[in-house]
Backbone as CSV, one residue per row, in Angstrom:
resi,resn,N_x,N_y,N_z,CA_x,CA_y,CA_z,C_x,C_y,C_z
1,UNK,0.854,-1.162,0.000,0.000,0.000,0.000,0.903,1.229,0.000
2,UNK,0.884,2.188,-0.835,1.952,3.206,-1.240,0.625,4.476,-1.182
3,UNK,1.586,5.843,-1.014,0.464,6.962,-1.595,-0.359,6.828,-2.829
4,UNK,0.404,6.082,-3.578,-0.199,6.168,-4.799,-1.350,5.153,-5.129
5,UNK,-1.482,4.360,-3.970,-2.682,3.217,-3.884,-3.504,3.519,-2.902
6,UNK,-4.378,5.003,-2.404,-4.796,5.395,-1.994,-6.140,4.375,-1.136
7,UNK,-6.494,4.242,0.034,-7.952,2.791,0.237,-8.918,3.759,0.140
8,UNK,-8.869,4.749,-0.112,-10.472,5.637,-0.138,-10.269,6.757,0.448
9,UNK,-11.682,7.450,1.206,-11.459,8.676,1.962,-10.898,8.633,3.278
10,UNK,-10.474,9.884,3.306,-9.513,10.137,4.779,-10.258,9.477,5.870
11,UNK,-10.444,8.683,7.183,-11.523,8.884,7.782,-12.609,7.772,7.641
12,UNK,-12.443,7.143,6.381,-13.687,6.512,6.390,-13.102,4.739,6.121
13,UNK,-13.647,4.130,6.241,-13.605,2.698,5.460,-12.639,2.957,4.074
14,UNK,-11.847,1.713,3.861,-11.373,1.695,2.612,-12.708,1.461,1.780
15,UNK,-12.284,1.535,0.185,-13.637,1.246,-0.573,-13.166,0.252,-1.893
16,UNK,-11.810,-0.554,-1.269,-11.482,-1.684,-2.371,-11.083,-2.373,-1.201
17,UNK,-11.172,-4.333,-1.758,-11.030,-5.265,-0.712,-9.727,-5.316,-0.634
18,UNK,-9.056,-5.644,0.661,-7.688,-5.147,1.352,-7.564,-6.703,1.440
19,UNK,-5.974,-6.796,1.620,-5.302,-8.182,1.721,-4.841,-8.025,3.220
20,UNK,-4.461,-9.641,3.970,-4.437,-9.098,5.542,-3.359,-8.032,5.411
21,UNK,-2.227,-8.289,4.694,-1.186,-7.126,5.132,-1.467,-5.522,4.958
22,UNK,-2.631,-5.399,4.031,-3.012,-3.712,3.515,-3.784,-3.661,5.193
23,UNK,-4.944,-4.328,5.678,-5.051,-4.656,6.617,-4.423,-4.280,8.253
24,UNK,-3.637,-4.743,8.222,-2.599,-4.698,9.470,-1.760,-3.443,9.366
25,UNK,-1.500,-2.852,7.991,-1.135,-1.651,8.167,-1.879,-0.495,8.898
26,UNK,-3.473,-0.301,8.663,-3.924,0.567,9.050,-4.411,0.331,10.429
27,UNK,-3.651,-0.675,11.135,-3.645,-0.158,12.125,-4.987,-0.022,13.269
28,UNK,-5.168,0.680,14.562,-6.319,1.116,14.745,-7.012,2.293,14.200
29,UNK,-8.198,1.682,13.665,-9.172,2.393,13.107,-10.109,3.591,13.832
30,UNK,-10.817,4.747,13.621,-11.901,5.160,14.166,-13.205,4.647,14.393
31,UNK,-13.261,3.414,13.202,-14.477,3.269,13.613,-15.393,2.141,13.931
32,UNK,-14.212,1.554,15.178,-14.814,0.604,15.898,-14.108,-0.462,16.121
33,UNK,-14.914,-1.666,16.209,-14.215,-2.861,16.705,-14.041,-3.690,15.129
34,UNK,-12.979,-3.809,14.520,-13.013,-4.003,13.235,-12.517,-6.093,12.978
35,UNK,-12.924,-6.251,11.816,-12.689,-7.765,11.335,-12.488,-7.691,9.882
36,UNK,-11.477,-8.433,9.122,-11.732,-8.423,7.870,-12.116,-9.739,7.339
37,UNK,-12.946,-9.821,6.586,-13.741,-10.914,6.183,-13.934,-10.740,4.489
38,UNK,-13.065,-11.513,3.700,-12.692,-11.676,2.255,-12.410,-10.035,1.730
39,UNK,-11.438,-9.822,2.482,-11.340,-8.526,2.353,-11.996,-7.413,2.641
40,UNK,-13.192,-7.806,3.118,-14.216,-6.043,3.307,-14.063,-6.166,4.636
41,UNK,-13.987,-5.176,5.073,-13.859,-4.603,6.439,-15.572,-4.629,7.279
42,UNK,-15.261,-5.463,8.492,-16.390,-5.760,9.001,-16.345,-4.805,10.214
43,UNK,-17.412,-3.812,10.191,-17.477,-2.955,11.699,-18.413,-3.716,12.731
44,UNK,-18.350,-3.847,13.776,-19.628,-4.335,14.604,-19.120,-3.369,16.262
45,UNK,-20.417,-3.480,16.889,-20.401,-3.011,18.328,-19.224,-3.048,19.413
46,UNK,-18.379,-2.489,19.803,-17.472,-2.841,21.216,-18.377,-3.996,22.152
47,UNK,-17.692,-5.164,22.608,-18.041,-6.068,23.520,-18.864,-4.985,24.658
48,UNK,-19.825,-5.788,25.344,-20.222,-5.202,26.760,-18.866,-5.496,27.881
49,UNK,-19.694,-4.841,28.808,-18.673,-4.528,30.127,-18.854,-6.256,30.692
50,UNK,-19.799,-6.800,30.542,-20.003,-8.423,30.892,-19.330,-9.064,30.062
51,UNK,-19.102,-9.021,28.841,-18.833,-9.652,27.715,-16.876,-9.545,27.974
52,UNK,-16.791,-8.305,28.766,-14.899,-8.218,28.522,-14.664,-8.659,29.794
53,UNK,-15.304,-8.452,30.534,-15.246,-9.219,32.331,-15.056,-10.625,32.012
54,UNK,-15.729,-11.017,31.395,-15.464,-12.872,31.434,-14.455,-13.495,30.527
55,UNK,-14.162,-12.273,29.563,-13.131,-12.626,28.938,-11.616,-12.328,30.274
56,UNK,-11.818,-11.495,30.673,-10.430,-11.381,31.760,-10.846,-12.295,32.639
57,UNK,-11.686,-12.472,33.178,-11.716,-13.739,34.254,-11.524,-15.153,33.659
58,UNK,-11.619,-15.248,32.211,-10.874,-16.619,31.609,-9.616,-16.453,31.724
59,UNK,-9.156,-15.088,31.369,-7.444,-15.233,31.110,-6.897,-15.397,32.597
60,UNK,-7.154,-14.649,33.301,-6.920,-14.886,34.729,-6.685,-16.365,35.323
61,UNK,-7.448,-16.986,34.996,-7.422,-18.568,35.273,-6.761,-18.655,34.929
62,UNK,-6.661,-18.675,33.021,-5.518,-19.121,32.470,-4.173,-19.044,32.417
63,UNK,-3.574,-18.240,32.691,-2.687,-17.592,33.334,-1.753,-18.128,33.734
64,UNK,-1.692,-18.339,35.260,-0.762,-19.173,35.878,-0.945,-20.974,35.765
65,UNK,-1.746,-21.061,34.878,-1.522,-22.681,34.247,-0.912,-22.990,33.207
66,UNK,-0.806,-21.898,32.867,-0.238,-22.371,30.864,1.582,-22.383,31.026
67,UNK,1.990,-23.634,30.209,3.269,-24.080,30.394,4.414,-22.576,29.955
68,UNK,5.489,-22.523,30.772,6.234,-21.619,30.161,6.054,-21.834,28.777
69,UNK,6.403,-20.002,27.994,6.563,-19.856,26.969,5.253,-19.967,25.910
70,UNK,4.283,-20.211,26.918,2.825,-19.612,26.460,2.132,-18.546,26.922
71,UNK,1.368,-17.872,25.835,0.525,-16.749,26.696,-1.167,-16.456,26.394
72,UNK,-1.478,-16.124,26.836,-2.934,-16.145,26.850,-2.718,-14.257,26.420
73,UNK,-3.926,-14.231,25.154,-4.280,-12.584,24.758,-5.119,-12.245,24.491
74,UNK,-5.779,-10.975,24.880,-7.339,-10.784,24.869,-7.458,-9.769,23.570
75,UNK,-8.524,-9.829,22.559,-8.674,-8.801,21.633,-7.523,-8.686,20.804
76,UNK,-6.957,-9.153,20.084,-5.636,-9.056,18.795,-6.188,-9.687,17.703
77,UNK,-5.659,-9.161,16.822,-5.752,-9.832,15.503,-5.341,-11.095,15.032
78,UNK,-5.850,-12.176,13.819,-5.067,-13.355,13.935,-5.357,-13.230,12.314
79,UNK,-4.681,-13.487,11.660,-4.558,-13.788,10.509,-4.867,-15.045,10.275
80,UNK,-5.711,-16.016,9.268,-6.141,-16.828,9.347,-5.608,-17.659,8.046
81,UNK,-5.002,-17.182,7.161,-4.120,-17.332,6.000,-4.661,-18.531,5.014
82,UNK,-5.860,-18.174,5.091,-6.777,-18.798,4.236,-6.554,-18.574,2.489
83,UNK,-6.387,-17.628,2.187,-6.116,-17.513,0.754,-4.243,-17.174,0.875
84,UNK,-4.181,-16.736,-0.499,-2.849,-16.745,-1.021,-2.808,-14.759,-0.232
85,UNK,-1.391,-14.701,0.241,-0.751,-13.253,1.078,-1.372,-12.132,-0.027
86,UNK,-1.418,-12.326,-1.494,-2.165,-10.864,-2.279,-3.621,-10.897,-2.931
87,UNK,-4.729,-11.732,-2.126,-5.898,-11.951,-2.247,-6.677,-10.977,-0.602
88,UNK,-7.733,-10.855,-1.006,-8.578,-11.180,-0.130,-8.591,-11.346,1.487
89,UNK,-8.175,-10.813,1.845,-7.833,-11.618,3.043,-8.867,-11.478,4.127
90,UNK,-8.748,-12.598,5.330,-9.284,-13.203,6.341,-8.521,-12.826,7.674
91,UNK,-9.128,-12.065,8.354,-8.510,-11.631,9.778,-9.391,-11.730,10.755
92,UNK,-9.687,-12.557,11.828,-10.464,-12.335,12.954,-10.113,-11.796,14.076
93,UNK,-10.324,-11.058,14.982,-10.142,-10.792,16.325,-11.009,-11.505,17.470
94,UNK,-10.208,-12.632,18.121,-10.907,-13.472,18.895,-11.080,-12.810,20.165
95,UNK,-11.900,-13.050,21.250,-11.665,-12.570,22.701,-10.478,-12.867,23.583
96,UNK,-10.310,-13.890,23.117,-9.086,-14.914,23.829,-8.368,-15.548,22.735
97,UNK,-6.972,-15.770,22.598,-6.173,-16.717,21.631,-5.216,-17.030,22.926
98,UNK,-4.646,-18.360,22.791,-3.630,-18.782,23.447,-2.315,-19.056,22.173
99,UNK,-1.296,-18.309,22.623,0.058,-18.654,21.973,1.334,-18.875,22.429
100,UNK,2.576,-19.176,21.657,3.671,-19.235,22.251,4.179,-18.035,21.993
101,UNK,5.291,-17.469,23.066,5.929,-16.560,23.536,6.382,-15.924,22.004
102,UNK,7.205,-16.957,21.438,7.848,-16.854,20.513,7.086,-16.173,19.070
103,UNK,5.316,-16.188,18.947,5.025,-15.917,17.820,4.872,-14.072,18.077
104,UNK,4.525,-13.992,19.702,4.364,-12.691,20.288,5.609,-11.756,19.482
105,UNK,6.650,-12.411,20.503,8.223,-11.848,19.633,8.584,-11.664,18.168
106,UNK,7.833,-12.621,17.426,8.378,-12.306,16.030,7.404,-11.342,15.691
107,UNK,6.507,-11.080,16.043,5.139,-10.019,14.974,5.818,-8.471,15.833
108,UNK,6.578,-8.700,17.607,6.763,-6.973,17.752,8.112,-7.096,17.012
109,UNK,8.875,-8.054,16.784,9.778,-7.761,16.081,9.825,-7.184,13.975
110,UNK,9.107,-8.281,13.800,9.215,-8.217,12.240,7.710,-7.302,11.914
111,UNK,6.629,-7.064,12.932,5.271,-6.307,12.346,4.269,-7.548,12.135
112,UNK,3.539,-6.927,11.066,1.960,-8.029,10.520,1.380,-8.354,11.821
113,UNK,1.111,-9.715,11.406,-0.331,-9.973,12.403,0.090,-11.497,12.674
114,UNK,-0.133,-11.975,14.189,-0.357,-13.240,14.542,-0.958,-14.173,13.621
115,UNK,-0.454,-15.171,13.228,-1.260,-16.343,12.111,-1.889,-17.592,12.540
116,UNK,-2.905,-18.247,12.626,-3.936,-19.244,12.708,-2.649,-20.389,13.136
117,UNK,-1.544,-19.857,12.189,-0.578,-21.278,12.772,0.609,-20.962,14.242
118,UNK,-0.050,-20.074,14.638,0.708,-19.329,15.821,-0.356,-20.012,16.673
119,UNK,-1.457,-20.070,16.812,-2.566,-20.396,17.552,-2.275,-21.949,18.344
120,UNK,-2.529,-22.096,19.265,-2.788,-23.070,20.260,-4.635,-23.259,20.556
121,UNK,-4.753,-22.175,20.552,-6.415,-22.036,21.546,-6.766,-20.785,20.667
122,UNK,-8.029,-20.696,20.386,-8.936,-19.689,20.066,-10.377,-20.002,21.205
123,UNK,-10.816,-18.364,21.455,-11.901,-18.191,22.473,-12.656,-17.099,22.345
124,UNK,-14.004,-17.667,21.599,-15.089,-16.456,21.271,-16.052,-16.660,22.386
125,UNK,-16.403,-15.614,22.926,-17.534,-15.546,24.145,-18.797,-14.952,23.208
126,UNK,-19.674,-15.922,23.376,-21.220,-15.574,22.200,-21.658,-14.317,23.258
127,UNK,-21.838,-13.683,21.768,-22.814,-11.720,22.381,-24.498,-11.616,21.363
128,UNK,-25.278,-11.383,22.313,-25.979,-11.137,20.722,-25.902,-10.464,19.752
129,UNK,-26.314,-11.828,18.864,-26.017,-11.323,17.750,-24.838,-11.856,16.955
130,UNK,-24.647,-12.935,17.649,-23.403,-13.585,17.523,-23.340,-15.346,17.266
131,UNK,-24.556,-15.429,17.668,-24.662,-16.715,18.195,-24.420,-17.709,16.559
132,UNK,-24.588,-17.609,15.683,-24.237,-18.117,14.087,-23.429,-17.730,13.586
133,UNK,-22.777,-16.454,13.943,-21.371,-16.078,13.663,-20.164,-17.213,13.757
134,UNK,-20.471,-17.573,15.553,-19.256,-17.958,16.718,-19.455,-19.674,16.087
135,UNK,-20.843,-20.012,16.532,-21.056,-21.476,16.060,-21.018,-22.394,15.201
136,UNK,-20.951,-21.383,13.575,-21.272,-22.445,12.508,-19.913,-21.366,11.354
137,UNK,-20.279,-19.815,11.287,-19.300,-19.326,10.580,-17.436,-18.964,11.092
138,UNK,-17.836,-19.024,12.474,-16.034,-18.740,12.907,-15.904,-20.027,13.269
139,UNK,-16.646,-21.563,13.457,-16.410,-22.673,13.778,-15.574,-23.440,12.203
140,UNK,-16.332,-22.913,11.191,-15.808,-23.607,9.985,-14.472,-22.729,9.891
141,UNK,-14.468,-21.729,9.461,-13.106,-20.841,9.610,-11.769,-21.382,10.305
142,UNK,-12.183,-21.292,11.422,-10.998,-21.328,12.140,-10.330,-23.068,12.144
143,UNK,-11.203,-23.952,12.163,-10.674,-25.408,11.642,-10.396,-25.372,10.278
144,UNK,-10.777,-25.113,9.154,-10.121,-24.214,7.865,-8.871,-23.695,8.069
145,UNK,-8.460,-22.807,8.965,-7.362,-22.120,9.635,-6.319,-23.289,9.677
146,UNK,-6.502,-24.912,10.743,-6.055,-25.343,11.280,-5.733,-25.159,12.640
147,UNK,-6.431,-24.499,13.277,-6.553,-24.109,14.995,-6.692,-25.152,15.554
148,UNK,-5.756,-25.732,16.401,-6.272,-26.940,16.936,-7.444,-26.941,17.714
149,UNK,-7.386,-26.301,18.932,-8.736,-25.667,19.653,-9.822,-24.511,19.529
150,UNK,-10.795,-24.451,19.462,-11.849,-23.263,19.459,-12.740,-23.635,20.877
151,UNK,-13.194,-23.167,21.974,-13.566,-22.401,22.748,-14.800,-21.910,22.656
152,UNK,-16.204,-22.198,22.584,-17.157,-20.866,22.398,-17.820,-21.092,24.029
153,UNK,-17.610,-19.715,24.428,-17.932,-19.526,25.761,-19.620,-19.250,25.677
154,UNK,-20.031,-19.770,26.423,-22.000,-18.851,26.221,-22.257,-18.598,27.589
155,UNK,-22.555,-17.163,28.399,-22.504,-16.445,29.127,-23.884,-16.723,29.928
156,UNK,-24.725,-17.021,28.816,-26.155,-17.677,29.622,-25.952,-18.414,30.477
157,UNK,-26.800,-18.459,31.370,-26.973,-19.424,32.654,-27.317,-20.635,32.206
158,UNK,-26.926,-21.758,32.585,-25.349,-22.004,33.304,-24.170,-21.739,32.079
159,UNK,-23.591,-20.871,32.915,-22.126,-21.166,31.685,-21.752,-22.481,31.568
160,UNK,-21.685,-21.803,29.953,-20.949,-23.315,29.249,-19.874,-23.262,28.506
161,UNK,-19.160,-24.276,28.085,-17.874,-24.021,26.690,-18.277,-25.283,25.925
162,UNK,-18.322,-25.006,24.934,-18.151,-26.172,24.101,-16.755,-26.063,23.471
163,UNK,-16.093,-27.343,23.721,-14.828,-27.303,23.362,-14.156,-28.016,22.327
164,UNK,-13.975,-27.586,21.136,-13.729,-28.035,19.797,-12.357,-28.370,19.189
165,UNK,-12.127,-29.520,18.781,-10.788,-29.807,18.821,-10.889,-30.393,17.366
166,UNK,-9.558,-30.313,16.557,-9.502,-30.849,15.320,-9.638,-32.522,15.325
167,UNK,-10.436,-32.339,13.971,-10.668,-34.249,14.063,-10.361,-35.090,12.267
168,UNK,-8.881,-34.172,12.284,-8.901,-34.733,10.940,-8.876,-34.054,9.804
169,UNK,-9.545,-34.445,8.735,-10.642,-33.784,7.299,-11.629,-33.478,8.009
170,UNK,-12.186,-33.716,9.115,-13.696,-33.917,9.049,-13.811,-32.145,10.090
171,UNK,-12.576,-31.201,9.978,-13.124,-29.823,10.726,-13.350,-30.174,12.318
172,UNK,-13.960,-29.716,13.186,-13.988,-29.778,14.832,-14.812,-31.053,15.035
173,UNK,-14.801,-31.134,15.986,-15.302,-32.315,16.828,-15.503,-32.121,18.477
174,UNK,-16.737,-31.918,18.963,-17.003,-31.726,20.115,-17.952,-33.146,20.832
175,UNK,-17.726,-32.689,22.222,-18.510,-33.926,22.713,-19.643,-33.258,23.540
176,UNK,-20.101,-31.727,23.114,-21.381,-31.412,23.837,-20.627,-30.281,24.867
177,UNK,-21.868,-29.536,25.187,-21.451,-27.923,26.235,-20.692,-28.752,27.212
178,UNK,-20.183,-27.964,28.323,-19.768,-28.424,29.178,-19.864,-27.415,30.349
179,UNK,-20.461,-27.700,31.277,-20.833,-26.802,32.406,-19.560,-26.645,33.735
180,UNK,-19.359,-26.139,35.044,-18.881,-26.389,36.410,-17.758,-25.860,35.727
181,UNK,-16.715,-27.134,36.112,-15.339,-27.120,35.723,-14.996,-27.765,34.603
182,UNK,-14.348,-27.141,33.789,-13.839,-27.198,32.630,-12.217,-27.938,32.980
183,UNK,-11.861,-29.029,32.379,-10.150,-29.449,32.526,-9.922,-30.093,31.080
184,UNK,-8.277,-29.871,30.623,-7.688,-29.883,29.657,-6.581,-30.244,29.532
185,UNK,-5.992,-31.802,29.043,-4.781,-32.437,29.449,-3.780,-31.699,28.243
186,UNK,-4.717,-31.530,26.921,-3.555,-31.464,25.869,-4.026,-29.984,24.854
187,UNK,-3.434,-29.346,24.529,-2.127,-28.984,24.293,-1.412,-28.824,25.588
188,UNK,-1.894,-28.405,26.547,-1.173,-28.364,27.634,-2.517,-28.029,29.099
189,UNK,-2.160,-28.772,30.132,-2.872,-29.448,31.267,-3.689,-27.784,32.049
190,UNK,-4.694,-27.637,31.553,-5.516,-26.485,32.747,-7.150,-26.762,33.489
191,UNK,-7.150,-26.454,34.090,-8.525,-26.666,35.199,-9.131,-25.462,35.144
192,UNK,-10.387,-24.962,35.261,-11.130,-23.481,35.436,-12.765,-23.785,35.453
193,UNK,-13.071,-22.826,36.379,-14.310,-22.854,36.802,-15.136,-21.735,35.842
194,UNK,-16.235,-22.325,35.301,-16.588,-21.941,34.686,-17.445,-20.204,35.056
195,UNK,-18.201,-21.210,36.169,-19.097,-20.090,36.591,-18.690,-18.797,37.134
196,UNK,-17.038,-18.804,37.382,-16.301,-17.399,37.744,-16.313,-16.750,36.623
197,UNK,-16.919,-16.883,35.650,-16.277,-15.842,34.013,-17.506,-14.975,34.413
198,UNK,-18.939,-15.034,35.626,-20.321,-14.198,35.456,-19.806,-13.531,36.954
């Protein structure tokens, strides 16, 4: 992206589809909580004050369980590297991603954006309005991605996670919500109570 490849007006949305890297250049935006999705820039609502509470009370747990040289991050970008680097591109911002130290270091070192193959854990907490987004369109995505884990938190009473793990060709594979305490031997061993995320 040069002066001379201008994305539109000062201020506003680009008005041609951006690749993740045109993407990641601009940076934070004015206007809002942003996603790129086949290139067009997706605006939607800032999370509620409930909605970012349970996201820090997951990481919190998570935290002091995760093996050195992992980290738990709330709200960042992930590149999902679904098409070819000068197409279209696919960027989500999850609530939660779990990664290694090391992918942190190379993106403040070299720039761009965290990639789907940096990922350990992905964690969307359903908002309304969300609920077919998180379940069926960021569920196919992100196993597309190759994410080993996806996470969808649902805030309704009783909290639940359904916890989605790769199964192959065949995309995620779950064995049903899961209420109380949540535990997790592999990628690496954590315990957490569910009902502390309300």
């Amino acid at each position: 992206m040069t002066a001379a490849e201008p994305l539109g007006v000062p201020g506003l949305p680009p008005v041609r589809l951006l690749t993740a890297a045109e993407y990641a250049k601009l940076g934070e935006t004015g206007w809002g909580y942003t996603e790129l999705m086949e290139g067009r820039i997706l605006v939607s609502p800032s999370p509620t004050a409930k909605h970012n509470m349970a996201g820090l009370a997951l990481a919190m747990q998570l935290v002091p369980q995760l093996p050195e040289g992992v980290r738990v991050i709330q709200d960042v970008d992930i590149d999902l590297g679904l098409v070819p680097a000068d197409q279209p591109g696919l960027v989500r911002r999850p609530d939660l991603v779990v990664v290694e130290t090391s992918a942190v270091n190379r993106v403040d070192r070299d720039g761009g954006l965290l990639s789907a193959g940096d990922v350990l854990v992905v964690v969307e907490i359903v908002s309304p309005g969300s609920q077919r987004l998180d379940y069926v369109i960021k569920r196919g995505e992100y196993a597309d991605a190759g994410i080993p884990r996806y996470w969808i938190v649902d805030l309704d009473k009783p909290v639940s996670l359904l916890d989605c793990h790769l199964a192959e060709d065949f995309g995620y594979a779950d064995s049903g919500a899961i209420t109380g305490t949540f535990t997790l031997s592999s990628p690496f061993s954590v315990r957490f109570e569910l009902d502390l995320l309300i």
